[in-house]
VEXTORVO-123191 format. One record per residue (C-alpha): chain; x, y, z; residue number from 0. Coordinates in Angstrom, 2 decimals, always signed. Each point is the difference from the previous one (the first is absolute). Last residue first. Example, Ala and Ser with C-alpha at 12.3 -4.5 7.8 and 13.67 -1.06 7.14 Angstrom:
2
A +13.67 -1.06 +7.14 1
A -1.37 -3.44 +0.66 0
//
This chain:
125
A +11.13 +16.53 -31.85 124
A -1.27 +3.16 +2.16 123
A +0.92 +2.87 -0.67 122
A -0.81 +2.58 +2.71 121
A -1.89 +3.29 -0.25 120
A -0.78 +2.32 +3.60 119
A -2.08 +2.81 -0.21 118
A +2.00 +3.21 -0.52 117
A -0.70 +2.03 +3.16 116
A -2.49 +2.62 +0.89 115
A +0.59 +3.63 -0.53 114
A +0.86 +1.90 +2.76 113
A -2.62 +2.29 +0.99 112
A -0.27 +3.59 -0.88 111
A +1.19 +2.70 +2.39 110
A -1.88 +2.75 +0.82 109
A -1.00 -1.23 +3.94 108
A +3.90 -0.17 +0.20 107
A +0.62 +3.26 -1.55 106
A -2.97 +1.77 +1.88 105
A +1.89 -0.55 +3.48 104
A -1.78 -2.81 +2.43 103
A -1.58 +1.46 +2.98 102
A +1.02 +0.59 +3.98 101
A +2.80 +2.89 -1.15 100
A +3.80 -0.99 +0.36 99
A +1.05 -3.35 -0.05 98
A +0.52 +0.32 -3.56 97
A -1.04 -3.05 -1.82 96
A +2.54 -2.04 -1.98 95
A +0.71 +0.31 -3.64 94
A -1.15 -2.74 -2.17 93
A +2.44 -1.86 -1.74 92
A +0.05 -1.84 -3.29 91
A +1.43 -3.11 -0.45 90
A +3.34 -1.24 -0.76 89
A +0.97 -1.61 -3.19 88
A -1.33 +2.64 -2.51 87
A -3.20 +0.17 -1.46 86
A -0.70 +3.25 +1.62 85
A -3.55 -1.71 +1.24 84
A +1.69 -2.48 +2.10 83
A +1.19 -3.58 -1.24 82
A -0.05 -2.47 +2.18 81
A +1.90 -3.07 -1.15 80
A -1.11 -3.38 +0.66 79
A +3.10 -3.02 -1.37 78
A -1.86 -3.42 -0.79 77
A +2.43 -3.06 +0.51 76
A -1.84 -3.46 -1.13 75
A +1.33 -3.27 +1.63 74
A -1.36 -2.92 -1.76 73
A +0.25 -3.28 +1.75 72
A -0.15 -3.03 -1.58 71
A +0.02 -3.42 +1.90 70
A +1.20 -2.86 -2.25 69
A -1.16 -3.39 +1.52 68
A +2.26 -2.99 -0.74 67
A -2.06 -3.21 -0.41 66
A +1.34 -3.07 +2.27 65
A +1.13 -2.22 -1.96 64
A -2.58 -3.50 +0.09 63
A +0.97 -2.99 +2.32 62
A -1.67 -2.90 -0.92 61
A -3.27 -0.41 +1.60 60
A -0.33 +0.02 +4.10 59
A -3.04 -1.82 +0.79 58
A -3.54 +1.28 -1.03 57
A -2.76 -0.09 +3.21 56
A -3.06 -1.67 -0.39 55
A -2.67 +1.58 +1.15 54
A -1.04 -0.92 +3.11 53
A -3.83 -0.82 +0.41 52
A -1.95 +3.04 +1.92 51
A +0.74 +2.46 +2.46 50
A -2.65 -0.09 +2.77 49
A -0.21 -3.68 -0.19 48
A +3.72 -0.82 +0.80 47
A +0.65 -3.62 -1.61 46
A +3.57 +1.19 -1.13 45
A +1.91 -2.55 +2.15 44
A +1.66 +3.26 +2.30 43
A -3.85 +0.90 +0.36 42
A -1.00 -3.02 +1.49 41
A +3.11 -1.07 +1.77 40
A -0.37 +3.41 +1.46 39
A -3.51 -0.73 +1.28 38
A +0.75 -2.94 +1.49 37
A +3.02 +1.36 +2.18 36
A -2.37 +2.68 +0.86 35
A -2.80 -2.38 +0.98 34
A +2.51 -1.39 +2.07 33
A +1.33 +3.13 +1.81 32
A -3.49 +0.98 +1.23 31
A -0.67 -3.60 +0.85 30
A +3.36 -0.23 +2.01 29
A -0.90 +3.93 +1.60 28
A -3.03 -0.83 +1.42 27
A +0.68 -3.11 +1.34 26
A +3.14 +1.14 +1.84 25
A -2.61 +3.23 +0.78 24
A -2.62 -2.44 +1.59 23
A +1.98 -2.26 +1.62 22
A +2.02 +2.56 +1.89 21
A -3.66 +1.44 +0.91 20
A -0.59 -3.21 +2.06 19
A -2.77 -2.35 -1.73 18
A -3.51 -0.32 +1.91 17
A -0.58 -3.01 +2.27 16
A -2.50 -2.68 -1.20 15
A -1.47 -1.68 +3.22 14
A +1.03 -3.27 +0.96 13
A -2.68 -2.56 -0.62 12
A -1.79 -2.28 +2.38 11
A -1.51 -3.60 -0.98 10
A -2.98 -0.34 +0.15 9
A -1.04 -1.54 +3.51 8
A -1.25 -3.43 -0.11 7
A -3.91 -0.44 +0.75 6
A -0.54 -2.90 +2.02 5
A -0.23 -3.51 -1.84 4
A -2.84 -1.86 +1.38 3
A +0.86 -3.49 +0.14 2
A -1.29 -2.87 -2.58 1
A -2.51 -2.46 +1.11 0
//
């Protein structure tokens, strides 16, 4: 006859402890840093998604003169004279108000207006 065999134990596990927050940000920061890395590698090889296939860039071709560029600048001097209604050089001048009396004298309020001015002619070219 063959012996009962008593019930062994199973065996007993330690319990899982959570990692310490050092861990976690070392962790943190390596697969932060190596997606980066990858990422760059990516984009530095030309197989960035967002921006397409590189074009293909055109290396230095023989050397060309460089093209002299000829600003012009036109300076244009326009003299403005006034002329007042005498037709002479200075203009006309109205006599000043006496301070005397509150109203204005019937020679000022009898005056005509000065005429306007020439309009203003250029030649242009």
């Amino acid at each position: 006859m063959t012996e009962p065999v008593a019930p062994t134990a199973a065996p007993r596990r330690e319990r899982a402890r959570k990692p310490g927050p050092l861990g976690v940000i070392a962790g943190s920061f390596g697969l932060f840093f190596a997606i980066t890395a990858l990422l760059a590698f990516q984009m530095r090889r030309g197989a960035d998604p967002a921006l397409g296939a590189p074009k293909p860039q055109v290396v230095a071709q023989a050397t060309v003169a460089p093209r002299r560029i000829v600003v012009r600048r036109v300076i244009v001097t326009r003299i403005v004279e006034h002329r007042g209604a005498g037709g002479g050089g200075a203009p006309a001048r109205v006599p000043a108000a006496s301070s005397s009396g509150g109203g204005s004298s019937p020679a000022q309020a009898a005056a005509p207006p000065a005429p306007a001015p020439a309009p203003l002619t250029t030649r242009s070219s």
